[in-house]
N, C-alpha and C positions, 0 to 999 in steps of 0.2 A: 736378425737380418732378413730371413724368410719372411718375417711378416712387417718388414716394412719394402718388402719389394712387391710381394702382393697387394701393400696397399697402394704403391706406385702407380703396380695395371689396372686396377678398378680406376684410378681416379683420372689416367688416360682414356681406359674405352668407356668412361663417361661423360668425359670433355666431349668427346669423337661424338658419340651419340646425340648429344646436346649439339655439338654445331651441325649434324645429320637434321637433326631436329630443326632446329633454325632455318638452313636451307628448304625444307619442304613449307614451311611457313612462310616463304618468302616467293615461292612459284603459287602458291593458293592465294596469296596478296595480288600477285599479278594478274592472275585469272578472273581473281574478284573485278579491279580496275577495269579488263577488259569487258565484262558483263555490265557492268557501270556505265561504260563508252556506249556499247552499246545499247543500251536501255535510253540514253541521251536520244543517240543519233533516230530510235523508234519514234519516242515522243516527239522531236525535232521536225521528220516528218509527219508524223498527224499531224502538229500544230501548223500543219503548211497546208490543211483542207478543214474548213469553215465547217460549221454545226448546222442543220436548220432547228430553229425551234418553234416555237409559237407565237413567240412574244421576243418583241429585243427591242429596248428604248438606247438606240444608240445615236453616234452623230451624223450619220449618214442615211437617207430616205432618199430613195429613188420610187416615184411617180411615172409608169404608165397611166396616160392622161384617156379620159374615156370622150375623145374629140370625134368621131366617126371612123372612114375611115381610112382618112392621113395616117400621119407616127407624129406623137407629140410627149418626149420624157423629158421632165422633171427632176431634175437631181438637187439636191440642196446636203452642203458638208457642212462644219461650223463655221464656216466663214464667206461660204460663197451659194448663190444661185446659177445654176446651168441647164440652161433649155435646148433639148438637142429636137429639131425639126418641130415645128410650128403647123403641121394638120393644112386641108387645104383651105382655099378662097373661101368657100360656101362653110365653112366651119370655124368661121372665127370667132364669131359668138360662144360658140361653146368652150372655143380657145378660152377665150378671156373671161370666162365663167369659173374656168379649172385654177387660170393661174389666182383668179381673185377670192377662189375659196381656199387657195392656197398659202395665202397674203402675202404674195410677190408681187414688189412694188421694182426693185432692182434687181435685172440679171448681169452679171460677171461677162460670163460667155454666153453669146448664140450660136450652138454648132449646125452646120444646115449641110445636112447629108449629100444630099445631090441635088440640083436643079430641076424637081419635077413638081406639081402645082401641090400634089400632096402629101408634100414635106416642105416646101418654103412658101406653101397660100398665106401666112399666115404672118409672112416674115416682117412685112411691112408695120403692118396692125403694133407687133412687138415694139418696134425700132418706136414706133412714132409714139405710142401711149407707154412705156415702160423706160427707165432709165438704164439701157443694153451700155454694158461699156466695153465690147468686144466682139464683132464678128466674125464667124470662122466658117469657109464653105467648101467644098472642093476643088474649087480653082477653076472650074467650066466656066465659061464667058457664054452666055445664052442670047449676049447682044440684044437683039430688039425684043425677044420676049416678053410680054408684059409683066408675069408676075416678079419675071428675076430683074425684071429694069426696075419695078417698084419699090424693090427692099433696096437695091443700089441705091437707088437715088434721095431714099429717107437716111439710109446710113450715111449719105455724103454730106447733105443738109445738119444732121447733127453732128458732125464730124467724128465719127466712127468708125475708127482702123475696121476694114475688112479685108484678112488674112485667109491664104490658101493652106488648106493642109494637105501634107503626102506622107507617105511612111518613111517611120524615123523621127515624126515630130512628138513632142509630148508636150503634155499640157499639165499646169498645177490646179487643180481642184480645190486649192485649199485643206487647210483640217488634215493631213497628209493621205490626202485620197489623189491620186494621178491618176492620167489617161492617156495611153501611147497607142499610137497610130500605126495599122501595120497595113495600111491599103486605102488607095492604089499609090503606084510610084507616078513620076513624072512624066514616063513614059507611059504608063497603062492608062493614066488620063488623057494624053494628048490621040490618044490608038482609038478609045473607046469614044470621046466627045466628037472626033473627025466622023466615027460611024453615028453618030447621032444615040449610040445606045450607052444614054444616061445613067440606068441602073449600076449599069457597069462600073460605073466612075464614084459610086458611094463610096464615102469613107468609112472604113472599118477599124474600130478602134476599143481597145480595152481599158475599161476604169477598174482600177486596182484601190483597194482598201484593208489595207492587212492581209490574213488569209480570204477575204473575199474577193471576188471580179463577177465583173461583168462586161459580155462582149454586146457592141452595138452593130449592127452591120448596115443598116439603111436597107436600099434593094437587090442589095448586090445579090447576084445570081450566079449561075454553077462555073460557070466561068471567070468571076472575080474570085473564086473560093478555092478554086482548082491552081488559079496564081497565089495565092495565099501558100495552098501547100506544097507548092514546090519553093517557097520561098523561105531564106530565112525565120521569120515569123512564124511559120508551123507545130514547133516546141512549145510556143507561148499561146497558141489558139484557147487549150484548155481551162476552159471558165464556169463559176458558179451557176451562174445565170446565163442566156443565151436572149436577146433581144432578136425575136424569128426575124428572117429578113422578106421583103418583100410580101408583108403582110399575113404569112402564111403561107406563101406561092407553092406549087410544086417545080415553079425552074429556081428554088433554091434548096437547101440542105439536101446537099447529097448524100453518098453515105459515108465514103471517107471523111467529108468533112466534119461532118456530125458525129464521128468517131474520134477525131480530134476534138476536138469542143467538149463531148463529153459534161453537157451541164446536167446540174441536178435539178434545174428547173429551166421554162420557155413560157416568155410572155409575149402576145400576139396584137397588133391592133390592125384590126380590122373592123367596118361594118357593117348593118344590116344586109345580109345576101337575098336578101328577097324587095330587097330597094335598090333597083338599078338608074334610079336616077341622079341625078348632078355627080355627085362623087361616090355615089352609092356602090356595096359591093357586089356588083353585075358579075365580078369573076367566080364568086362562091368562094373566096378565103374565108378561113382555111383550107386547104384542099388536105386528103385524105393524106396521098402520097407523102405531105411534110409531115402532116400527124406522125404518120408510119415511121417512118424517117427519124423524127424524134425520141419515137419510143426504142423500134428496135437497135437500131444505131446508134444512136444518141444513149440510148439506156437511161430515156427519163421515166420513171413513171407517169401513168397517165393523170394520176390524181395534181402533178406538180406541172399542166400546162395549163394558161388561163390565155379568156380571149376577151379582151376590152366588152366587146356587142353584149355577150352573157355574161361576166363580170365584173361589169363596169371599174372605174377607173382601179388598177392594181398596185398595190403600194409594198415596196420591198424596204428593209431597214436591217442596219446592220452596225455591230459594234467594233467593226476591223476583222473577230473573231467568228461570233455567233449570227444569226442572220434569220428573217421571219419576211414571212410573202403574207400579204392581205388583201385578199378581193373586196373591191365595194359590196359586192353581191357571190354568195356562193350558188354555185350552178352545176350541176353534175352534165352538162351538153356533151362532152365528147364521146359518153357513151354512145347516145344514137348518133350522133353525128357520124362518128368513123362505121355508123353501120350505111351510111347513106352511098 
């Protein structure tokens, strides 16, 4: 009797122990899962911030065009060509140099920043030798001006929707690369085009490709940027790349902005600063101040800012993920430069 009662409690406070047992097995399971989630939600975000590498043969190539110095990029996805601003009057030669060693016969879109001769000199030339099946400009009405009455009236000849954009629009790029508009609104265009300050009224807008982007800004300056960050929009500034605005200016990239943006790289078109003539660059873009501006605020390194004039046309490419910048010509200028 004594030793089958004995054997009773052993085989109790063994049970016990074993479901003891089992319980702590089952809070270390738990613990596991939540390091698991965890470990997700890490990679989750990395995967939300793009690679540079050296090399990336992906579907997406965006072309800074070495035109002088207008702004003339090139974007090609797998399905579509898009040309954002056409370089000026006196550079179209060179336009249609870039786009024919490019072998663009057909562009999609023509996006045309703002109404000034060097960003739409060019627009006409486009419209009239290229098959454009889309224009896109900021909505300014420049009336008799001749370069902007010129692209109007070839776009109207070939009967060619010419569309305003404001923020809040988006665009399909094709290849699942998009481009969403976060400037100016309806009202900052009709504010800024009444004062005549065009710059103002550039369209600002982000091309998105997986974990990469890219912001375009035209000329906008500290005052279309300064609307930007109090707007909506501000969360989404933060981009791969940075399309400098206004050539290089110092009345753009200020420092908050450039604190938002936050790119890892900044490409520039500007040209010859020691040719001040016809469209030549008499302002000396780049100016120090943006340099400055991009490095310390921006947190670009300097080896990751390129300027059309010293390395000639700049070709970005990217596979949604990974992403590679190539100069026609490599140039170490900003050394002395930002000493000047």
């Amino acid at each position: 009797m004594k030793k089958l009662l004995t054997l009773l409690m052993i085989t109790v406070f063994t049970t016990l122990m074993i479901g003891c047992g089992s319980g702590s097995g089952n809070v270390s399971q738990e613990k596991n899962e939540v390091s698991a989630t965890d470990t997700v939600k890490e990679n989750s975000s990395q995967s939300q911030k793009s690679s540079k590498t050296n090399n990336v043969d992906g579907d997406l190539t965006i072309e800074m065009l070495n035109v002088g110095q207008g702004d003339a990029v090139l974007i090609q996805t797998k399905t579509q060509n898009i040309l954002i601003d056409t370089s000026d009057t006196d550079e179209r030669d060179k336009l249609r140099e870039e786009l024919d060693k490019a072998g663009v016969k057909k562009i999609d879109k023509l996006i045309l920043s703002h109404a000034h001769a060097d960003h739409i000199g060019g627009a006409k030339l486009v419209i009239e030798n290229y098959d454009v099946k889309e224009v896109y400009n900021d909505g300014t009405d420049r009336g008799s001006y001749n370069v902007y009455k010129g692209y109007i009236s070839a776009a109207k000849k070939k009967n060619i929707p010419v569309k305003a954009l404001q923020a809040g629009d988006k665009l399909n790029f094709g290849g699942k690369v998009s481009f969403e508009v976060f400037y100016p609104t309806e009202e900052l265009r009709a504010k800024f085009s009444a004062e005549k300050d065009y710059n103002d009224t550039s369209i600002v807008g982000k091309l998105t490709f997986g974990d990469f982007s890219m912001l375009f800004t035209g000329d906008a300056e500290k005052v279309a940027e300064n609307e930007q960050l109090n707007s909506s929009y501000k969360k989404k500034l933060k981009s791969t790349v940075l399309k400098a605005a206004h050539h290089g200016s110092k009345t753009s990239a200020g420092a908050e902005y450039m604190k938002a943006v936050s790119p890892e790289c900044v490409v520039i078109s500007a040209g010859d600063p020691s040719d001040p003539t016809g469209s030549g660059n008499s302002y000396g873009h780049p100016h120090n101040q943006a340099l400055n501006s991009y490095i310390k605020n921006g947190g670009v390194d300097k080896e990751n800012i390129f300027w059309t004039f010293e390395n000639g046309t700049i070709t970005i490419t990217s596979d949604g993920k990974n992403w590679a910048v190539k100069p026609e010509q490599k140039s170490k200028w900003i050394n002395s430069w930002l000493k000047k």
